[in-house]
N, C-alpha and C positions, 0 to 999 in steps of 0.2 A: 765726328762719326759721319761718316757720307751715309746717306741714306737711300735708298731705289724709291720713284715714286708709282711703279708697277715691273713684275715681273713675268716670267714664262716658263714654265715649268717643264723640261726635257727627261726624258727618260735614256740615260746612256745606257747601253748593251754593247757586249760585243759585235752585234749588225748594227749597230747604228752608234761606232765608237765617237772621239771629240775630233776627230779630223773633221768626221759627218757633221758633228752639232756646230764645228766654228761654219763649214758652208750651207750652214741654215741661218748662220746671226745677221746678215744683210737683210732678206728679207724678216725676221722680226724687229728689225731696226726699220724697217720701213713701216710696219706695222704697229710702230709707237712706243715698242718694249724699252725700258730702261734699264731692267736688269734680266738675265740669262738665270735661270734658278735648275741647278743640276741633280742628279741624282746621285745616292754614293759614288765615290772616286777611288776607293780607298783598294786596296788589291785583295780581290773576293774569289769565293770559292772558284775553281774549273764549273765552266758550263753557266755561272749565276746567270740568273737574267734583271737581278734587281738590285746587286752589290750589297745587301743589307747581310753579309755575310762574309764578312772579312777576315782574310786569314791572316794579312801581312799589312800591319797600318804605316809600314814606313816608307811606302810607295804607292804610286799612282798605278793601277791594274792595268798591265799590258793591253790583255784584251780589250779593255775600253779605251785605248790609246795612246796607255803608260803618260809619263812626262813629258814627251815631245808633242802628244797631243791638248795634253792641257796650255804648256806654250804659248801653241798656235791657237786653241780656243781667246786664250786669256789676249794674246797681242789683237786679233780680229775686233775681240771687245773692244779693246783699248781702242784703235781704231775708230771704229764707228761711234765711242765716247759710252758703249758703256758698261756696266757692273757685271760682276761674278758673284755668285751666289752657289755653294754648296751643301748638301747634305751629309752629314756626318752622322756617326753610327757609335758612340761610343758606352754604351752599354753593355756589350756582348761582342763575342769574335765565332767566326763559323768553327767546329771542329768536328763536322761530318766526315772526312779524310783527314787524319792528324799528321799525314805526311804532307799535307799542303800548309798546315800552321805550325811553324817552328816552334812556338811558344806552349801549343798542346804536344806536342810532342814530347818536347822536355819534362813536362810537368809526370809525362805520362812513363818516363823512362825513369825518373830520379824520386819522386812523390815529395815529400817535404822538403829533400833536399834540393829540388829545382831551382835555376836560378827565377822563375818564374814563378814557384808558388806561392807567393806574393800576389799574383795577377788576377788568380782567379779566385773565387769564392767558395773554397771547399772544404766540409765538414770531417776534417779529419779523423774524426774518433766515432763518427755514423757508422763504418765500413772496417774497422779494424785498420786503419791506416792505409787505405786503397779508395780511390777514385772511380765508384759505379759510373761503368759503361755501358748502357744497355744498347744493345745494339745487337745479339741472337735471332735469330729468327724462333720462331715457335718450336720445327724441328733440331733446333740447335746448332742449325746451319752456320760458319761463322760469317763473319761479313765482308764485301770483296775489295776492300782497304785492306791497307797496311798500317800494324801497332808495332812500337818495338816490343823488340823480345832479345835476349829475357828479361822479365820485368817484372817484381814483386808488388810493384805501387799502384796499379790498377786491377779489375775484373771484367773481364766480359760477363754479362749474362744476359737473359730475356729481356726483348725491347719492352715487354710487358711489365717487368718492373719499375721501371725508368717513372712514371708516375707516382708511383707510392713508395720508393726507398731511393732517388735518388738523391747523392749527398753533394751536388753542386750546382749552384747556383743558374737558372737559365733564363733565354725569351721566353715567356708567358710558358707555354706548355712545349714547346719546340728542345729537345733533348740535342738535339744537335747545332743550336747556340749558345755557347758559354758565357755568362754572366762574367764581366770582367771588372777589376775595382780600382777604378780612375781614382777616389779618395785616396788613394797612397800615393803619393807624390813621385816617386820613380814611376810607378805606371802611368800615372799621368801623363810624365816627361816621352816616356817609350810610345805609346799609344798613339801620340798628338805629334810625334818629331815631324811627319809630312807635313802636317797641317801648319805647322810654328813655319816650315819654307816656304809656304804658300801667302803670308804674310807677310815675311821677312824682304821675301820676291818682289812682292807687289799680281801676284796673278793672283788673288782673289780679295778680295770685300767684304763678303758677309757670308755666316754659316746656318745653318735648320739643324739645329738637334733632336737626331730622335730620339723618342723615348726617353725625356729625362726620368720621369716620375720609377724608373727603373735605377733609379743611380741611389745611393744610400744618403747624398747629401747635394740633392740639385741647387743648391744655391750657393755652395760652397764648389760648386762644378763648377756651377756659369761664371763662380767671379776668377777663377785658376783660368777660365777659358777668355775674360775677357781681357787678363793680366796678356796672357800670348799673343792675343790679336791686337793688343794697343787697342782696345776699345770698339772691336769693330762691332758692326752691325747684325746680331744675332736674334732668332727666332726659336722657341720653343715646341715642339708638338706635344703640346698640353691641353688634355682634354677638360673642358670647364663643367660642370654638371649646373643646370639652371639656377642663378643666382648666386652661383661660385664666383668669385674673382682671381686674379693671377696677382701673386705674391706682388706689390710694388715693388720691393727692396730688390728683387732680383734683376740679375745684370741682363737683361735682355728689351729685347723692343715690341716685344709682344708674341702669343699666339701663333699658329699659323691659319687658321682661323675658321677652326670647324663651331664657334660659338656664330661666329658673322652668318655663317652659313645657313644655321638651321634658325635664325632668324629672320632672314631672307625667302627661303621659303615659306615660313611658316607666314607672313606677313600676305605673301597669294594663296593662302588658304581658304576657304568659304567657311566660317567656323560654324555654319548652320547645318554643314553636314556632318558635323560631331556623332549624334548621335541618332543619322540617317544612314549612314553606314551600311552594308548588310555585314556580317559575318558575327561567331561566337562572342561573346561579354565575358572579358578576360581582364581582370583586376591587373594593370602593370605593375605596382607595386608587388604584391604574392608573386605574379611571376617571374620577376629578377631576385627576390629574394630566393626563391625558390631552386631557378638554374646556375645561380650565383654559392648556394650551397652544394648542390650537387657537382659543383666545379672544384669547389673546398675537401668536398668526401672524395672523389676521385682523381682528376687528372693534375690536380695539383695540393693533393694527399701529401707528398713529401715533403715540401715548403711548407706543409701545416705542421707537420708531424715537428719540422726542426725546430720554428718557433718554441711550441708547445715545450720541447727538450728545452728552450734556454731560457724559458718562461719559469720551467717549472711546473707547469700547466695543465690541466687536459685539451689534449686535439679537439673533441668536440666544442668547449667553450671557445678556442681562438677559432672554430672552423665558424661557429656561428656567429659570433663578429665579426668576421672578415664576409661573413653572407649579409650583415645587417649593416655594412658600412657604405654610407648617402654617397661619396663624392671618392674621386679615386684614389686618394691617400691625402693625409696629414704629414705637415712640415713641423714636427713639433720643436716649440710650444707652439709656433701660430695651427690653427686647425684642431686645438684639441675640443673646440664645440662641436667636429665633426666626431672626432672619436667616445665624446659622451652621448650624441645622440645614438652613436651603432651600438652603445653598452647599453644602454636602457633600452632600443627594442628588441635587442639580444635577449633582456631579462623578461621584456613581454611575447616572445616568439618561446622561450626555452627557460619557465620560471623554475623549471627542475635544476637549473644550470647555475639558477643566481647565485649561489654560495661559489660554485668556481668559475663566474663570470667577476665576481667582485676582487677575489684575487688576483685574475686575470688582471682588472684592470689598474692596480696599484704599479702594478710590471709594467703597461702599455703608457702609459700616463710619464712614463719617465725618459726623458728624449734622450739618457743617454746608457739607458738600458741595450744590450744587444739584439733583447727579441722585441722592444720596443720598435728597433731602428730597421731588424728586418722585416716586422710586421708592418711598417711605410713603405718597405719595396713590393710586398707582396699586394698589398687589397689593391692594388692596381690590376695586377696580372689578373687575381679573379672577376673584379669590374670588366675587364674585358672580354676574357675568356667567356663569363658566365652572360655577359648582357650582348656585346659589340657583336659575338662567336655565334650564340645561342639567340637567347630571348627574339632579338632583330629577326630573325629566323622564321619565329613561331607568331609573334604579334602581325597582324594581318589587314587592321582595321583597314588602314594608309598609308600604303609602305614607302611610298615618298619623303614620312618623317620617318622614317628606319633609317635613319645616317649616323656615323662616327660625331661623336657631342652631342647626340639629339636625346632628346626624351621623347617619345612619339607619344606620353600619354600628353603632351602638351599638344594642342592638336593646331591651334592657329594662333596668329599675335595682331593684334589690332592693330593699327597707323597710329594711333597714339603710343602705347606702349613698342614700337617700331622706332617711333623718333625719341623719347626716353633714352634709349637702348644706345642711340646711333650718336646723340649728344653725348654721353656718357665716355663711348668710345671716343668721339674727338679729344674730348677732355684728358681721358687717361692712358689712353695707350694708340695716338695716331697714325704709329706708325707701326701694329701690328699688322701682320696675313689679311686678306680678305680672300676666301677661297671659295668654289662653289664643286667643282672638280677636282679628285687627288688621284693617285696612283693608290689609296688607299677606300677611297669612297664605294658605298653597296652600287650605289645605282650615280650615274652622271647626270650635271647638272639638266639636261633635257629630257632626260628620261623620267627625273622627277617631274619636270614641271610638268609633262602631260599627264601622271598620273593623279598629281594633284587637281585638276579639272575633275577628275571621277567625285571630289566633296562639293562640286555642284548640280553634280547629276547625281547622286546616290540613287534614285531610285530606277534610274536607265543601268546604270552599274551594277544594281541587284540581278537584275532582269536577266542580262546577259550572264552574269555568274551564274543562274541559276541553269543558264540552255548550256553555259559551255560545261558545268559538272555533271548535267545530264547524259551530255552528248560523247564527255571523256571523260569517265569520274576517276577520282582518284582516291586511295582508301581517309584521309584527311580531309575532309572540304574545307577546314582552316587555313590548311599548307595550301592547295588549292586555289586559293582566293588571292597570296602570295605570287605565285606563281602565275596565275593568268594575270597580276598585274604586269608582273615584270613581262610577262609577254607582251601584254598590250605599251607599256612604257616602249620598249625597246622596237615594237613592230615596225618595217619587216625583217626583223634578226635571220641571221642562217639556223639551219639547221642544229647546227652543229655549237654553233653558240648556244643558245637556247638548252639542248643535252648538257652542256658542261654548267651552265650556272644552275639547271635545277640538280645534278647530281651534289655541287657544293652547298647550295641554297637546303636541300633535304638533311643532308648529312650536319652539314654545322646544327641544325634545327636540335637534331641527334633525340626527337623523341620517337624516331621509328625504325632509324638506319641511322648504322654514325661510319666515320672512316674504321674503325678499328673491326667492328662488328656489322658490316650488311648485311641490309634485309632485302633478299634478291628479290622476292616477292612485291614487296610493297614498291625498289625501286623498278621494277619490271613496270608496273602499273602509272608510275611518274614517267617516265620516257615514254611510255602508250598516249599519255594526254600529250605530251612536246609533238611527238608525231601528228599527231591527231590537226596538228595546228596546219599541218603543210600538207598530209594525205587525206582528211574529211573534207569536202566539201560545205556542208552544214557548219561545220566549226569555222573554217576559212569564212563564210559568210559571216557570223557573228564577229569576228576579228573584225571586219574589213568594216564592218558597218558601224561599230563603236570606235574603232580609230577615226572611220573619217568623221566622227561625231564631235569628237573632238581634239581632233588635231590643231585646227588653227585655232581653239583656245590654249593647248599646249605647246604651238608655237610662239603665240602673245606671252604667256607666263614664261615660256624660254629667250624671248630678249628683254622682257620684264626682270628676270634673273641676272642675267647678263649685265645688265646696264644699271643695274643697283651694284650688281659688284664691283663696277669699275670705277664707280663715283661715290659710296659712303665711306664714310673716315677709315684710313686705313689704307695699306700698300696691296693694290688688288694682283691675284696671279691668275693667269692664263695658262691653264693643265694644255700638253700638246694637246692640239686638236679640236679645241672646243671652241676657236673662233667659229668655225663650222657646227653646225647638227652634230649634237652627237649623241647615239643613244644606247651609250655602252653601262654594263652591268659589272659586277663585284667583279678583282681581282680573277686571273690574267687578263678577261676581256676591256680592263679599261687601260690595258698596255699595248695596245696594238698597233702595227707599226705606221706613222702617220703620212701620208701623201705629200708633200711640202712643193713638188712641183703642182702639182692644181691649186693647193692655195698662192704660190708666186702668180700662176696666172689669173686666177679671180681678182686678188688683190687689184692687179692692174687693172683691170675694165670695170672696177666697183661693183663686180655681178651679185654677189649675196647678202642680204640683209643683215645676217648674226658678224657675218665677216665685215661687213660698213660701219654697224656700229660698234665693234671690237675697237675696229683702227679709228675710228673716230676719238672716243671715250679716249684711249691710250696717249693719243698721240699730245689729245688738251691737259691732258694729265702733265703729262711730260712736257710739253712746251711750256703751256700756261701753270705754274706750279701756285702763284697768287689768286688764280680763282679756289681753289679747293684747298680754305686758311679757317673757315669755320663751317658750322651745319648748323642751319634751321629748317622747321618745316613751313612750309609752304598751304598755307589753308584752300580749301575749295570751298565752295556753296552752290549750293542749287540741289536739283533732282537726283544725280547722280556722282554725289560727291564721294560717298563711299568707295565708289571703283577706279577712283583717281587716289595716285602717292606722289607726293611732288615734297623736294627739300634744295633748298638753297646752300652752297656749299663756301659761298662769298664769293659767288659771280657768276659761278658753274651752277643750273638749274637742273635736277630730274624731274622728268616725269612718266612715272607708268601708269599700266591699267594694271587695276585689279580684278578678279574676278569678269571673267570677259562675255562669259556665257550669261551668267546673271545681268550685264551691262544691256548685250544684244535684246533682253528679254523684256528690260522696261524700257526698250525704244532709243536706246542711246543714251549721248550724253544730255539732250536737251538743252536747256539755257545754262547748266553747270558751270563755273567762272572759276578762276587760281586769282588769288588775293595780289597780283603781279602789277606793278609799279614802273613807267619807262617799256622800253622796247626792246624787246628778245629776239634773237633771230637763232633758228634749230640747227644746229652745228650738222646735222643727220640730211637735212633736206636743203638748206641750206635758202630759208626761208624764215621773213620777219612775219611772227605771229603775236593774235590778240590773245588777250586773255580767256576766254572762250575755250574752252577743252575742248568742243567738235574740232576748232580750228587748230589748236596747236597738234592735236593727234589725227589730222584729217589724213597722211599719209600711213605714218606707220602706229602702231600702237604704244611706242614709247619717242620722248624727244628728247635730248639733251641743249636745252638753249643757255646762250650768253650773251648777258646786255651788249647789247649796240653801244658802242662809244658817242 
């Protein structure tokens, strides 16, 4: 199996098809990339802009440059010497226009008798033998697609029902992607034919599957998948919950690595500002249970309801286990200690229940039970929905740990329990993701790292929160504190950026305005404070004076981030963009289109620090592949050893700062020493240093050294 020892992560569109990404691989070949890591390929709705929405899997999507541009991506790699790396989607197919998906079409013209119905996942006997479409408008408007007709095997009605009576399978709460079922082996074969070419070819290497924990049998996926690929190099997007592990047995090389992630940050955490904090005391547990049931009673009502029909069951008893279940789903047998712990506090949240909670669980317990087996595609979707969607929304402490895999009530991770974590990973899965940035992430990796500085100032961060909800209040001072973070993370955002993430930021929260139901009122009031940012004067001051407060400690903790991700065990990726500052916020804004001429020319005159040591990091990576063969940590002593993280990778040395602001406060590093052995010289400055911490960080605040020969 070839393996990438770092990649880069592109977002194809149709404005920035593969013709566009192969005349970008020069320059990230110069920049030390070893593999090219793509976005869907697959042929997605008209208009997509993220291809997670495929209508046709047996081709490459014209608008992103069909066949002839994968090609030429794939020959350019080859070329420059190196790897392809794709994202694939094989859980769901778009069918918001069923004349764009042959396969929804079919299903929708013929209903059982399709050659298709096989494919999808639908509850034929829910509907009277008819495939709920909701798709109506409220006045009963129809929709401005085309269904066949005539056709007895489907229903239009209210987009409104689509949550509580639909009888086909979907993404998370999204009605208009069809849950498709790769376990039958002709779907499989149909689904995957592009992909088996793309092998058989030699244009690609390695795949990113999303969303397994959506497939009915991920393990029996990945090994069908690794059968096609002759074994290639595959990644999971599998969310870990703190001290979850990733199945060994499975056919994959790891994560993609939103666990790396939020342990990376959490490690520049100050954890003394835990419970300095300003804002509301808000139990995290109560509140994912809480939004995670309210997820279960409503928007994915339907998925409960059909369990419940194949259980035999009451809705309320599977609604409340699937609100009480720790980790995103069960692989049963293995995981069934997760599904006993959601049924016992199921019976301590709802001891009215325990008689058909204990029924329930004879049903659940059985891995080859049907509502057992959908009941493991489901508590994912409301893990998401209810925590990822929601709770992230509403929890406000430090919204820096509000990320995809995070548990925010985890607030910091100590340098011990850091390199625990980092050993572990070499050990078991070296060659998973290491990520810090995604096309998925709330906030980019920069925008955290500045907001995390606010848990060393807590009580400068009170102060200001309290003039800027004065100055622009908002009916929520919790959402509030949310929101001026991300303002402050991202400052100086546009206008108009800023408007679009708190109208999603509010509504996902969905405790006062949601997409379905606005509250013109309350969002009238949130866009007055966005404003407020750019036409008050008084507010503008309070911005500009806590950014500049801490900015250059949020730019230390931003190539402190940076440069742990490029050197701890694991295959690090580079999201477009983030060689440079980046301080973009949740979806669309962290898709925005990247400059690639100014980075060709920074590159060449070495002008930017984040960009120096990107292509530094990368390149030792990639050339030097026998320095970074194991991890240890690297001890400090003296005055300020605390705010030093240094590990040994077997020849490749990190070193960051931590906490920067606490550092400047007791004077520096003073006599502080790394337990360093022989002569280092800093790949970054390109300078032999002592072991002395003022010396090896006298330039930047992180170094990457490798012994002198």
């Amino acid at each position: 199996m070839r393996t990438p020892r770092s990649t880069y992560r592109l977002q194809v569109t149709p404005d920035f098809d593969l013709h566009a990404a192969a005349r970008v691989l020069p320059y990230l070949h110069e920049l030390g990339v070893d593999w090219v890591y793509l976005s869907p390929l697959l042929h997605a709705a008209s208009g997509s802009t993220h291809g997670y929405d495929v209508v046709d899997p047996s081709r490459v999507d014209v608008s992103r440059g069909g066949p002839a541009g994968l090609a030429a991506l794939s020959a350019e790699a080859r070329r420059l010497g190196m790897g392809v790396l794709v994202d694939i989607v094989p859980n769901h197919m778009g069918v918001a226009d069923p004349s764009q998906n042959a396969w929804w079409w079919d299903l929708l013209a013929h209903g059982r008798d399709s050659a298709y119905a096989s494919a999808f996942d639908v509850d034929w006997d829910a509907c009277d033998g008819r495939v709920l479409v909701p798709v109506l408008g409220d006045d009963g408007s129809p929709p401005s697609v085309a269904y066949p007709t005539p056709a007895d095997h489907y229903e239009l009605v209210s987009w409104r029902r689509g949550d509580s009576e639909l009888n086909y399978r979907r993404f998370f709460t999204i009605t208009t992607l069809a849950g498709i079922r790769v376990e039958e082996p002709s779907v499989f074969a149909s689904s995957h034919e592009e992909i088996r070419r793309w092998f058989a070819e030699g244009l690609v290497d390695g795949l990113r599957v999303d969303h397994p924990d959506g497939l009915l049998d991920p393990a029996a996926y990945l090994s069908d998948l690794s059968e096609l690929t002759n074994g290639a190099y595959v990644l999971v997007e599998k969310i870990l919950e703190p001290g979850e592990a990733l199945p060994s047995s499975w056919a994959t090389a790891g994560t993609t690595g939103y666990d790396a992630l939020g342990l990376i940050d959490r490690v520049l955490v100050d954890p003394t500002g835990e419970h300095r904090m300003p804002g509301p005391s808000v139990d995290w547990p109560t509140l994912t249970h809480d939004t995670k049931r309210a997820v279960a009673d409503t928007s994915l009502l339907a998925e409960v309801r059909r369990i419940a029909r194949e259980a035999g069951a009451s809705a309320d008893a599977v609604a409340e286990v699937l609100a009480c279940f720790p980790v995103y789903r069960s692989y049963l047998p293995r995981g069934v200690e997760h599904l006993d712990a959601a049924l016992t506090s199921a019976r301590e949240h709802r001891p009215d229940l325990a008689r058909a909670i204990d029924a329930l669980a004879e049903v659940l317990r059985d891995p080859d039970h049907p509502a057992a087996r959908r009941f493991q595609q489901t508590s994912g979707m409301v893990m998401a929905k209810g925590v990822e969607d929601c709770a992230f929304y509403r929890w406000s402490r430090l919204t820096s740990l509000n990320e995809v895999g995070g548990d925010p009530s985890v607030f910091a991770v100590a340098p011990a329990e850091f390199h625990a974590a980092m050993a572990l990973r070499q050990r078991d899965w070296p060659h998973a993701m290491t990520t810090t940035t995604t096309h998925d992430t709330k906030r980019s990796e920069d925008t955290r790292a500045r907001i995390s500085v606010l848990a060393e100032v807590p009580e400068v961060w009170a102060a200001a929160l309290d003039r800027l909800l004065a100055l622009a209040p908002v009916p929520d001072p919790g959402f509030g504190s949310l929101l001026w973070q991300a303002v402050v993370g991202s400052w100086p955002a546009s206008r108009e950026r800023l408007h679009q993430y708190a109208e999603k930021a509010m509504r996902e929260a969905g405790d006062h305005t949601t997409w379905t139901e606005p509250d013109a009122a309350y969002e009238r009031a949130v866009h007055t404070a966005v404003d407020a940012a750019f036409d008050d004067a008084e507010v503008r001051a309070v911005l500009d004076g806590l950014v500049a407060r801490i900015d250059e400690a949020g730019r230390s903790n931003g190539l402190a981030t940076k440069l742990l991700a490029l050197t701890v065990p694991g295959v690090p990726d580079v999201y477009q963009g983030t060689e440079l500052w980046d301080h973009g916020l949740a979806d669309p804004d962290n898709r925005r289109p990247v400059d690639y001429d100014d980075r060709v020319a920074l590159l060449a005159h070495d002008a930017h620090p984040k960009l120096r040591l990107t292509a530094a990091a990368l390149r030792l990576r990639r050339d030097r592949p026998d320095l970074f063969t194991t991890y240890a940590a690297v001890p400090a002593s003296g005055p300020a050893a605390g705010h030093v993280l240094a590990f040994d990778r077997g020849g490749a040395l990190t070193v960051v700062t931590r906490l920067p602001i606490g550092l400047a406060a007791r004077g520096g590093w003073g006599d502080t020493v790394l337990d360093l052995a022989g002569t280092w010289r800093d790949v970054l400055t390109d300078r032999v240093v002592t072991a002395r911490v003022d010396d090896v960080l006298r330039d930047l605040p992180i170094a990457l050294l490798v012994r002198e020969s």
